[in-house]
C-alpha positions, 0 to 999 in steps of 0.5 A: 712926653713933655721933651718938647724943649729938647728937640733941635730939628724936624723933617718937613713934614714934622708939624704937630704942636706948632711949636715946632714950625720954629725949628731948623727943617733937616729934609724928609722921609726920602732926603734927610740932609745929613750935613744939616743934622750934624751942624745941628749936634743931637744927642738922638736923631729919631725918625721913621724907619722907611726906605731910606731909614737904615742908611741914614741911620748907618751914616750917622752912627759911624759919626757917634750919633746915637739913633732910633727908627722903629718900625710902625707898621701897626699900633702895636709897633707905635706904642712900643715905639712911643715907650722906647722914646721915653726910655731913651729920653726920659723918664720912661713912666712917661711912656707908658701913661702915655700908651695907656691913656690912648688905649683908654680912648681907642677902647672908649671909641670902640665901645660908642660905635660897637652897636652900629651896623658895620661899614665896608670903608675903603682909605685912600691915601692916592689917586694917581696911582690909587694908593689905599691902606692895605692889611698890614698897615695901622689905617687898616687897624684903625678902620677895623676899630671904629668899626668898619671893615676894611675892603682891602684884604691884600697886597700889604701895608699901603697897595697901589690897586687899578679901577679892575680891583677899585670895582671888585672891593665896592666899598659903601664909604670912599674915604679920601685922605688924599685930598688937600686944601687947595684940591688936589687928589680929589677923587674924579667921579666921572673917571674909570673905577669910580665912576662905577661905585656906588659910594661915588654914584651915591655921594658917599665920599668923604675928604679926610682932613684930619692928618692924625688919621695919618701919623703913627704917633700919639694921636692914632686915637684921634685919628680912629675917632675921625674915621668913626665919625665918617662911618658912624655920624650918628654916633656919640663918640668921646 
């Protein structure tokens, strides 16, 4: 929203644009420092609203410093999120352009796989536990948009399942976004549940790098494009 220049402070895993690898890091989603975020004196904190959101929130407000943690379970929650951020930063048209051109892509996406067969997808953010997107989270909207049904009907925003219910769901496409560089969450094929998928059997497990497929920001369509490739690589996507 072009506010770049006036953001004094990240978490840790705050890393999109580059940019911000230069600024002073003030903890995490569990263990912001409070005393840092106060030497550093924002006007705003903004962050996720997560378990330990509501109290960090309460501590710096008692100190007079204004805060803003929305909720951003699903897309819905993110552009109002994204919009809110520009009427408290300025201006606020910036917003609202930006909620309409990622509309514009994630309607333009939906329509270049709409003619595809549909795949049963299962998202894995964990392996131990196995950790996957449930229905109420925005990975489940983003699979449902590229296309693919969600083989996960339960258990809320991101369920821990066992190898019992791994083997009941039976997904055509495994689609790890646990997996890291140097390898660790890769998916063992020889473990119990896994070892019974035909996905894995078939070698239709696929690494999902792409961490916009993970944030709940601007980039969400960018993470829809990612997941339609992997379901629909034929496909000409925009």
């Amino acid at each position: 929203m072009g506010a770049g220049k006036r953001v004094i402070g990240r978490s840790r895993f705050c890393d999109y644009p580059p940019e911000v690898a230069a600024l002073p890091v003030v903890g995490g989603f569990v263990d912001a420092n409070l005393e840092e975020i106060v030497r550093l004196s924002p006007d705003l904190v903004i962050g996720a609203r997560g378990p330990a959101g509501p109290l960090l929130a309460q501590k710096l407000e008692s100190l007079g410093i204004a805060t803003l943690f929305p909720p951003t379970q699903s897309i819905a929650e993110i552009e109002s999120a994204i919009t809110e951020i520009a009427a408290r930063v300025g201006p606020p048209d910036r917003g609202s352009a930006l909620v309409a051109s990622m509309r514009a892509r994630t309607t333009a996406i939906a329509a270049a796989v709409a003619a595809e067969p549909r795949v049963r997808a299962l998202l894995v953010f964990g392996v131990a536990p196995i950790v996957v997107a449930g229905p109420q989270s925005f990975p489940h909207e983003m699979i449902e948009l590229a296309n693919g049904r969600n083989v996960v009907t339960s258990g809320g925003a991101y369920p821990a399942i066992n190898a019992e219910t791994l083997v009941t769901v039976d997904p055509d496409v495994v689609i790890n976004a646990a997996v890291t560089d140097a390898g660790a969450g890769t998916i063992d094929p020889s473990a119990p549940g896994w070892r019974e998928l035909r996905a894995v059997r078939e070698g239709r497990v696929v690494p999902l790098s792409d961490e916009a497929a993970l944030r709940p920001g601007p980039r969400v369509p960018d993470g829809i494009a990612a997941i339609a490739r992997i379901l629909h690589p034929s496909a000409a996507l925009p």
